[in-house]
C-alpha atoms as one frame of an Amber mdcrd trajectory, in Angstrom:
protein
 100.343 219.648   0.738  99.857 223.454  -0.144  98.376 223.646  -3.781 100.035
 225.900  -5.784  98.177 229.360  -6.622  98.096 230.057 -10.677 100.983 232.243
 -12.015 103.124 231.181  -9.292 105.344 228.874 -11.427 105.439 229.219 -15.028
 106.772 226.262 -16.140 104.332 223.609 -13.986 101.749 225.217 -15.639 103.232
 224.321 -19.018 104.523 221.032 -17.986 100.941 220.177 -16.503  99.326 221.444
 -20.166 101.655 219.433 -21.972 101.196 215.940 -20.292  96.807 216.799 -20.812
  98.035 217.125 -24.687 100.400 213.829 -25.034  97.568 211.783 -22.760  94.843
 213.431 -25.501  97.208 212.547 -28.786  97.614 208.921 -27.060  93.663 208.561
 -26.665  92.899 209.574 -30.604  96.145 207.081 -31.298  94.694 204.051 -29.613
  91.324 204.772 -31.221  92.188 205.478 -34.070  94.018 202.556 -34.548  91.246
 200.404 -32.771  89.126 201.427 -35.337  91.351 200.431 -37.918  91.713 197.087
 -36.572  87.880 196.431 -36.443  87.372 197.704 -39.847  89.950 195.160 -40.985
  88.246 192.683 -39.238  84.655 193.583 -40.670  86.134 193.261 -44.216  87.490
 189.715 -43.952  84.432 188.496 -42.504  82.839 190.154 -45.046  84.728 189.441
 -47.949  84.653 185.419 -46.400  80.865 184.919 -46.677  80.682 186.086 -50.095
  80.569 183.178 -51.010  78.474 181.192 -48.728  78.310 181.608 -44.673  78.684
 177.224 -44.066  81.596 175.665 -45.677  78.961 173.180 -47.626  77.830 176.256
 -49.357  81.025 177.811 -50.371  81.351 173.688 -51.721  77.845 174.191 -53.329
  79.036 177.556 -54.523  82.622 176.003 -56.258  80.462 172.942 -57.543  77.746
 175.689 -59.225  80.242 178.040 -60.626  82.413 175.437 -62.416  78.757 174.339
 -63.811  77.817 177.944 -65.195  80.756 178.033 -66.136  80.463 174.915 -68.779
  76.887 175.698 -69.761  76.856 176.373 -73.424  77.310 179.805 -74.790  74.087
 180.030 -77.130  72.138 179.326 -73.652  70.483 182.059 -71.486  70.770 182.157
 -67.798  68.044 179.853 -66.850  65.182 181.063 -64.484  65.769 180.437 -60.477
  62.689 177.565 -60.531  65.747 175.644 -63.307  68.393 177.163 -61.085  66.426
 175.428 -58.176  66.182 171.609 -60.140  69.613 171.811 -61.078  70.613 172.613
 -57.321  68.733 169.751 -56.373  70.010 167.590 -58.435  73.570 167.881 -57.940
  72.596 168.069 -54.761  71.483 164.316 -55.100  74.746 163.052 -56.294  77.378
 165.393 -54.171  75.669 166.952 -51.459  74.970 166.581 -47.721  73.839 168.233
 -44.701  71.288 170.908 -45.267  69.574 171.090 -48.485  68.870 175.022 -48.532
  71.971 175.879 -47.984  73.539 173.735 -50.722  70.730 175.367 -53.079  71.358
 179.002 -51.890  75.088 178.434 -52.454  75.094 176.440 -55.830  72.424 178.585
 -57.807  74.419 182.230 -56.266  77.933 179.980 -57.785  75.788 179.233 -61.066
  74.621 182.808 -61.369  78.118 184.210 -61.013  79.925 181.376 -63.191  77.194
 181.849 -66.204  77.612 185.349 -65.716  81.706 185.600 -65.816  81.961 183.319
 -69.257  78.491 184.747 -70.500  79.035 188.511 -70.604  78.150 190.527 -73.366
C-alpha cells in the first residue's frame, strides 16, 4: 500500500483529525466518569464508618447515643476515664466480641448523643 503524501486529499486529512478528536473526547468521557464513580464510592464508605468500622461498634455506638441522649440536662459531659466505666459497663450487660471496639464505639455514640440534646 502507497501512503498517501500530505495535501494530496483534503478531506482524509480532516476525516483522520476528526476520529483523533472523538477517540480524545471518549478518553476524558470514560475518565471522567470513572472518577465520578470512585468518588461516589469513597463517600459511602466513608460516610458508613462514621459510625463505627465493625457492626458491634455501630451497636455500641446506637446503645451510647440513646444513653447521652437520656443523661440529665444539669450534667456535664463526663471525662473519657467516666466515658471509659460506663463503656465497660454496658459492655457487661449487652456486649460481646471485642471489648475496645465496643468502648471506642459507645463513648464516640455517648459523645455525640450528650452533645445533640446538650447544646448550648
Amino acid at each position: 500500500m502507497v501512503p498517501i503524501a500530505p495535501g494530496f486529499s483534503p478531506g482524509l486529512d480532516k476525516a483522520f483529525s476528526y476520529g483523533q478528536t472523538i477517540q480524545a473526547g471518549a478518553f476524558f468521557l470514560m475518565m471522567g466518569t470513572a472518577a465520578f464513580i470512585v468518588c461516589g464510592i469513597t463517600a459511602f464508605y466513608i460516610h458508613r464508618s462514621a459510625y463505627g468500622r465493625t457492626a458491634e461498634e455501630r451497636a455500641a455506638y446506637a446503645i451510647g447515643e440513646r444513653a447521652g441522649e437520656q443523661a440529665p440536662h444539669d450534667e456535664k459531659l463526663p471525662m473519657a476515664a467516666e466515658l471509659n466505666m460506663m463503656a465497660q459497663k454496658y459492655f457487661k450487660r449487652q456486649g460481646t466480641d471485642n471489648q475496645q471496639n465496643w468502648n471506642l464505639g459507645f463513648e464516640n455514640g455517648y459523645s455525640d448523643g450528650f452533645k445533640k440534646t446538650h447544646s448550648r
